[in-house]
KETIPA-978899 format. One record per residue (C-alpha): y negated, x negated, z negated. Coordinates in steps of 0.25 Angstrom, whole numbers, plus 2048, in hexadecimal, padded with zeros to 3 digits. Layout:
KETIPA-978899
+-------+------+-----+
: north : east :  up :
+-------+------+-----+
:     Y :    X :   Z :
...
+-------+------+-----+
This chain:
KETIPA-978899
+-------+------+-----+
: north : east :  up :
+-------+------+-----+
:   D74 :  B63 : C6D :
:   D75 :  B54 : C6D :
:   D66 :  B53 : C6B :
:   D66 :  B5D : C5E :
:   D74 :  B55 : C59 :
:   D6B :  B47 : C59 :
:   D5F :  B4E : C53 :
:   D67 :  B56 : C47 :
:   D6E :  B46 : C45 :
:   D63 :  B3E : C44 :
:   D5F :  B40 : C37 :
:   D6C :  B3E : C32 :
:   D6D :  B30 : C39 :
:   D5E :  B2C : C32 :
:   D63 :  B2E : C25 :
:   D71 :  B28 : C27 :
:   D69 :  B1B : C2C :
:   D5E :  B1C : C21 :
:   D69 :  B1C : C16 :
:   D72 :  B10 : C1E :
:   D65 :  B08 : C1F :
:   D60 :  B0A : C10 :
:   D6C :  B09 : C0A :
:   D69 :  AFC : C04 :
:   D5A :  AFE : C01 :
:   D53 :  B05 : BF7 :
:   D45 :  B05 : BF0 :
:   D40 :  AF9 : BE8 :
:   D37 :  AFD : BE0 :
:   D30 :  B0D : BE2 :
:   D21 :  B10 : BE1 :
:   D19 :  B0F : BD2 :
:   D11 :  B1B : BCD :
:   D03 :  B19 : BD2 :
:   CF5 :  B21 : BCC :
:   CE8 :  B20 : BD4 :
:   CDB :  B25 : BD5 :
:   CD9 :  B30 : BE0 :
:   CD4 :  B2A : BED :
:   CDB :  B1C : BEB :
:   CE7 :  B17 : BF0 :
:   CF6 :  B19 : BEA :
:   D00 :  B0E : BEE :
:   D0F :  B10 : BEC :
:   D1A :  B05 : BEF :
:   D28 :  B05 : BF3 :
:   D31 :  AF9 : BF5 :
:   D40 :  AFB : BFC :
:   D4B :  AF1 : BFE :
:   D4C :  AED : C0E :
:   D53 :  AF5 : C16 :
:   D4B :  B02 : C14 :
:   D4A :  B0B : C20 :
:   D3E :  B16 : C1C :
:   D36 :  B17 : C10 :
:   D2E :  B24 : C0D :
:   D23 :  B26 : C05 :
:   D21 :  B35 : BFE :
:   D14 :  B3C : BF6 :
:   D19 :  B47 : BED :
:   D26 :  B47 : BF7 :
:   D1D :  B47 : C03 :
:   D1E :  B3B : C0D :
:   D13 :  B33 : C0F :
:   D18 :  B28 : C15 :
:   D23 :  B21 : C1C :
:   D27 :  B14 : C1D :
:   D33 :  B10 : C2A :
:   D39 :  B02 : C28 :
:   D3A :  B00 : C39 :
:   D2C :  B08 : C3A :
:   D23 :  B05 : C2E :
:   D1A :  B10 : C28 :
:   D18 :  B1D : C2D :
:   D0B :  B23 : C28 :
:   D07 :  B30 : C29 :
:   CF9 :  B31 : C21 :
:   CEF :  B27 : C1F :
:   CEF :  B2B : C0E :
:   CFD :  B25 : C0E :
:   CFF :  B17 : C14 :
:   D08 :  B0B : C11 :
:   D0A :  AFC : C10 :
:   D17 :  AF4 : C11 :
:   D1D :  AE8 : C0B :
:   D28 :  AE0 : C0F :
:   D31 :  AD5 : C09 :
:   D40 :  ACF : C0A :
:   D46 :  ADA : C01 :
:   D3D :  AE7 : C02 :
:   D31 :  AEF : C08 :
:   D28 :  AF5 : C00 :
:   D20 :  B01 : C06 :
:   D12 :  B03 : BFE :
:   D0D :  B11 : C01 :
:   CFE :  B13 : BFF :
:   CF7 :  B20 : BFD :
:   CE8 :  B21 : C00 :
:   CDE :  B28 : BFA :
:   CE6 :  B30 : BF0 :
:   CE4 :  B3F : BED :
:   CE7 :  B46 : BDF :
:   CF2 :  B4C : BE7 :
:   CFC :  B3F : BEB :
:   CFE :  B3F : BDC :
:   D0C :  B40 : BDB :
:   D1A :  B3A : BDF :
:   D1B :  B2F : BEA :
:   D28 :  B2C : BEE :
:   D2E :  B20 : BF6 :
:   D3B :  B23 : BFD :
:   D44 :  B1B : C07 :
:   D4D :  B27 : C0B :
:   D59 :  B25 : C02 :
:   D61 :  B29 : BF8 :
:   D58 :  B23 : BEA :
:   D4F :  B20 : BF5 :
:   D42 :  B23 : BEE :
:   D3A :  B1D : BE4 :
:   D2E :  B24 : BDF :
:   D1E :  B24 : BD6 :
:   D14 :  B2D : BD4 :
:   D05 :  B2D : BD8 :
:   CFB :  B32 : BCF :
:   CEC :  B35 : BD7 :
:   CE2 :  B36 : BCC :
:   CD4 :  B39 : BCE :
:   CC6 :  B34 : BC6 :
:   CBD :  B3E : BC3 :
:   CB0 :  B3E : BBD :
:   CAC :  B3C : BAE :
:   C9D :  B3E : BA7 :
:   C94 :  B41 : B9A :
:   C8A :  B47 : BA0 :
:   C7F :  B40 : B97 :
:   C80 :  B32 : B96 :
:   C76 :  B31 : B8B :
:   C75 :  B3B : B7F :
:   C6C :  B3B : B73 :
:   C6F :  B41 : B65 :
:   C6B :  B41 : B55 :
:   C72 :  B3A : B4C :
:   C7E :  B43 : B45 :
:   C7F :  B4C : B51 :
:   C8C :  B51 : B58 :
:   C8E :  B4F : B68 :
:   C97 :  B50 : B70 :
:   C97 :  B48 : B7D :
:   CA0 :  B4F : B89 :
:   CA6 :  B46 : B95 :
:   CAC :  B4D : BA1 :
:   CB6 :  B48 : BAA :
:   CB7 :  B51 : BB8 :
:   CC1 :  B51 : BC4 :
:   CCD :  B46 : BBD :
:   CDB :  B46 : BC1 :
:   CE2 :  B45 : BB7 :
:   CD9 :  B4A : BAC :
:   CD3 :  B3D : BA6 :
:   CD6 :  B38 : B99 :
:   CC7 :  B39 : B91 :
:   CC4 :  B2F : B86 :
:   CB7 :  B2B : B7F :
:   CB2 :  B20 : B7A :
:   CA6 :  B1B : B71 :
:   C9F :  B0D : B72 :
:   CAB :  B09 : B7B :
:   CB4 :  B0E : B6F :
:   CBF :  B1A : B72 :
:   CBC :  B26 : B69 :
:   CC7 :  B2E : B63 :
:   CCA :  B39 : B6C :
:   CC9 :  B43 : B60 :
:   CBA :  B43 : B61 :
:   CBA :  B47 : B6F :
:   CC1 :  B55 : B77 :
:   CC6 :  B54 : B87 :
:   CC8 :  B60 : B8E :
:   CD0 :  B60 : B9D :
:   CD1 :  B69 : BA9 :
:   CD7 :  B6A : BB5 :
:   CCE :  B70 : BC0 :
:   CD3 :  B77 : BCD :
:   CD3 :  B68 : BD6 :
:   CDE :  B64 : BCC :
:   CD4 :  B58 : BC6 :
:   CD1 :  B59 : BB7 :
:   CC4 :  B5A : BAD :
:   CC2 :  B56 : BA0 :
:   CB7 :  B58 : B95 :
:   CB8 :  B4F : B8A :
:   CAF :  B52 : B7F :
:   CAA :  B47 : B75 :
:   CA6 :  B4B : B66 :
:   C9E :  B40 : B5F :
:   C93 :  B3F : B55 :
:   C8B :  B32 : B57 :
:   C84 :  B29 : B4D :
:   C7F :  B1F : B58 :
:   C7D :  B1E : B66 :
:   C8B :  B1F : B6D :
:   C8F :  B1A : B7A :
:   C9A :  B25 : B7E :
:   CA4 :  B24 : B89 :
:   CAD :  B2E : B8E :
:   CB9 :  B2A : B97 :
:   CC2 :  B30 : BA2 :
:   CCF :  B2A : BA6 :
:   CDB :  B2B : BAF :
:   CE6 :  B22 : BB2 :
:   CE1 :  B1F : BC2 :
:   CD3 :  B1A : BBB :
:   CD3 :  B0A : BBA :
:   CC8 :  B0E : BAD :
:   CC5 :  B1B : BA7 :
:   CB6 :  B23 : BAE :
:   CAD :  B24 : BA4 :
:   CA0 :  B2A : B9F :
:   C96 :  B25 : B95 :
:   C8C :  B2C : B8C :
:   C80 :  B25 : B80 :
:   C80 :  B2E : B75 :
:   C72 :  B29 : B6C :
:   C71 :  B2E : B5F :
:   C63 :  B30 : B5D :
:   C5D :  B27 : B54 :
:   C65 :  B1E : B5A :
:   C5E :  B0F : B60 :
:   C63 :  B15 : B6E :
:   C5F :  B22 : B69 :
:   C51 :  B20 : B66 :
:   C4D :  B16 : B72 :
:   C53 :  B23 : B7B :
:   C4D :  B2C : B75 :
:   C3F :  B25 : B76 :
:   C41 :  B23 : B83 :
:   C41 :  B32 : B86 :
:   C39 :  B34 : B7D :
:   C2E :  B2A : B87 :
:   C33 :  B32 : B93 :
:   C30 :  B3F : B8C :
:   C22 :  B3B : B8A :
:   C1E :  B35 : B96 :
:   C22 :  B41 : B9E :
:   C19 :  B4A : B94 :
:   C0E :  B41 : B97 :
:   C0F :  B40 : BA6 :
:   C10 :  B4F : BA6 :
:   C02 :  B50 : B9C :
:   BFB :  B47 : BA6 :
:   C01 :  B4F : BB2 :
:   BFB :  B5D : BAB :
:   BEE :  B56 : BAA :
:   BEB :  B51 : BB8 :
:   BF0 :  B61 : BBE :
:   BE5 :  B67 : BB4 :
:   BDB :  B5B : BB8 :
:   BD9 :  B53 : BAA :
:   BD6 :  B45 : BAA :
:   BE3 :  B3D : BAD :
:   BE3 :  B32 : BA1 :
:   BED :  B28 : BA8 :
:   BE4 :  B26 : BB3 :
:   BDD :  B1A : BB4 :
:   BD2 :  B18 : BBE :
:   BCF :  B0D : BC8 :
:   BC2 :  B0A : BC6 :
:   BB9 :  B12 : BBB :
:   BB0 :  B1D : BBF :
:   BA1 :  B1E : BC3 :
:   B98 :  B22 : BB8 :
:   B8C :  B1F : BC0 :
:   B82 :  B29 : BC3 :
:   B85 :  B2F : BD2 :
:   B78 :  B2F : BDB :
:   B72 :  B39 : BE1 :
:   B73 :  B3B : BEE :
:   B67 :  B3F : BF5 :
:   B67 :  B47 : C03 :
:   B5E :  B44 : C0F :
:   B56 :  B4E : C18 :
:   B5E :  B55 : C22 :
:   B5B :  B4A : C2F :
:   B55 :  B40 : C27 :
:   B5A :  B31 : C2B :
:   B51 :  B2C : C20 :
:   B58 :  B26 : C11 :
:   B53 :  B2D : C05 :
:   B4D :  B23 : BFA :
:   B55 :  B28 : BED :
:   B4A :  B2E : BE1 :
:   B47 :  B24 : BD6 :
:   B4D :  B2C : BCB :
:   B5B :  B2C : BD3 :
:   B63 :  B23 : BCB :
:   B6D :  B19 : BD5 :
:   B79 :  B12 : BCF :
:   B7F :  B05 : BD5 :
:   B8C :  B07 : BDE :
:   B92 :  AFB : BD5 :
:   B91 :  B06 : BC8 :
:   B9D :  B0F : BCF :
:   BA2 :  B16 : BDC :
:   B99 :  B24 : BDC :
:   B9F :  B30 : BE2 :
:   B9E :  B33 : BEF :
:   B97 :  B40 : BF3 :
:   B95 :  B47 : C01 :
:   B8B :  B52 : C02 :
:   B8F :  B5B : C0F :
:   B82 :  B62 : C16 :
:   B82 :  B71 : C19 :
:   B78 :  B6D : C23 :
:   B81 :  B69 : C2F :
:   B73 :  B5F : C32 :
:   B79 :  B51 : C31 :
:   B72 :  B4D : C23 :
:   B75 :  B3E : C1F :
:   B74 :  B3B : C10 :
:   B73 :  B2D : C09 :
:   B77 :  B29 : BFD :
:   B6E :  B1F : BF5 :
:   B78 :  B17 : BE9 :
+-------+------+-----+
């Protein structure tokens, strides 16, 4: 009975002793609104006047960490940890959230367990999607209407999408974005641009957020085709476009076995008349004189072709041939 009375006491006497010990303190100066990109870091500060007893750090009235004045920090996840400064008047408590999520956003709270006792920010976890035109280079004829389109995929917050021309900012009535949220709670846009070009445009469509040092962006040459740029493109594909229809000419001939005109030889081709070849007798050891009206052709006119004759007699025949 004793036992149960100390029990159902003790938490009367922790509070009695937290308020007698901080009576006399409170907080400095509270944590400041802080907005990062997903996957970095959040740091929030709190500074009380000595004397302090415990100092509690909340996330969307959660406690994430806590901080005893006799024991120091007492940490409970490795996504919330802490660092601590001291002076003659104050300690500060810095509270240090790693690799934020979309869903910390919210309040974080510094509390030192008293009346007014509390002092708090907010976090805002924004995440950097993806932006594109899916061309980076389009041709079109002088007078012509386009319309160039820029998509921004997987934001939060939807992105604020402007345009701009020759690094000048085009007025946003010339261009129409639309946004929608998806079911992983990050946003699409579709901005679509409306121009009609006289000369070759550098266009550029940009995505921005608040957590972003410098607005993403996406670029895209729109060359009017008689154009300088134009032309010189043009011709260029225009080559390309030719080549492969040659390569693909030459390729047809050598599959139906026509000459191939790029090839040149190594050495030109005999034009010599080839000799006759002239067959001993069957067993004969004997060299056979060639006929006088045979006509012979030096071995420094040309290479002759080789020629084999194979006997149907399985005698062994030996043949010479007289050059």
């Amino acid at each position: 009975m004793e036992r149960f009375q100390k029990f159902i006491l003790l938490p009367f006497i922790l509070a009695a002793s937290l308020t007698g010990l901080g009576f006399c303190y409170s907080i400095l100066n509270g944590p400041t609104n802080a907005t990062v990109l997903a996957g970095s870091e959040a740091r929030f500060n709190c500074t009380v006047a000595n004397g302090w007893a415990i100092l509690i750090w909340l996330l969307n009235t959660n406690p994430v960490l806590t901080v005893i004045n006799s024991h120091g920090p007492i940490e409970t996840s490795d996504r919330f940890t802490s660092q601590s400064y001291n002076n003659s008047q104050s300690f500060t408590s810095e509270l240090i959230i790693h690799n934020t999520q979309l869903n910390d956003s919210g309040r974080i709270e510094c509390s030192i367990q008293k009346i007014d006792g509390s002092s708090f920010a907010f976090l805002s976890v924004q995440v950097n999607g993806t932006l594109l035109i899916k061309n980076s280079t389009l041709i079109v004829k002088e007078n012509t209407t386009v319309e160039i389109v820029c998509e921004a995929l997987g934001w939060a917050p939807a992105p604020e999408i402007t345009w701009m021309t020759n690094d000048s900012l085009i007025d946003k009535s010339r261009y129409v974005t639309q946004q929608s949220q998806g079911s992983n709670s990050l946003y699409n846009a579709l901005s679509v641009l409306t121009l009609t070009p006289m000369d070759t445009e550098i266009l550029t469509c940009l995505a921005d957020i608040e957590a972003l040092p410098s607005p993403q962006n996406a670029t895209i040459a729109v060359i009017v085709g008689n154009s300088t740029l134009g032309s010189t493109y043009e011709n260029e594909v225009r080559k390309i476009s030719v080549k492969k229809k040659t390569d693909d000419r030459l390729g047809s001939r050598q599959r139906s076995g026509s000459e191939n005109q790029g090839y040149v030889p190594e050495e030109p081709p005999y034009t010599g008349q080839i000799p006759t070849v002239v067959s001993l007798p069957p067993m004969s050891t004997k060299f056979t004189v060639p006929r006088p009206d045979l006509h012979t052709s030096s071995a420094s006119k040309g290479r002759p072709q080789r020629h084999t004759d194979y006997p149907i007699n399985p005698k062994k025949i030996r043949n010479v041939t007289h050059v």
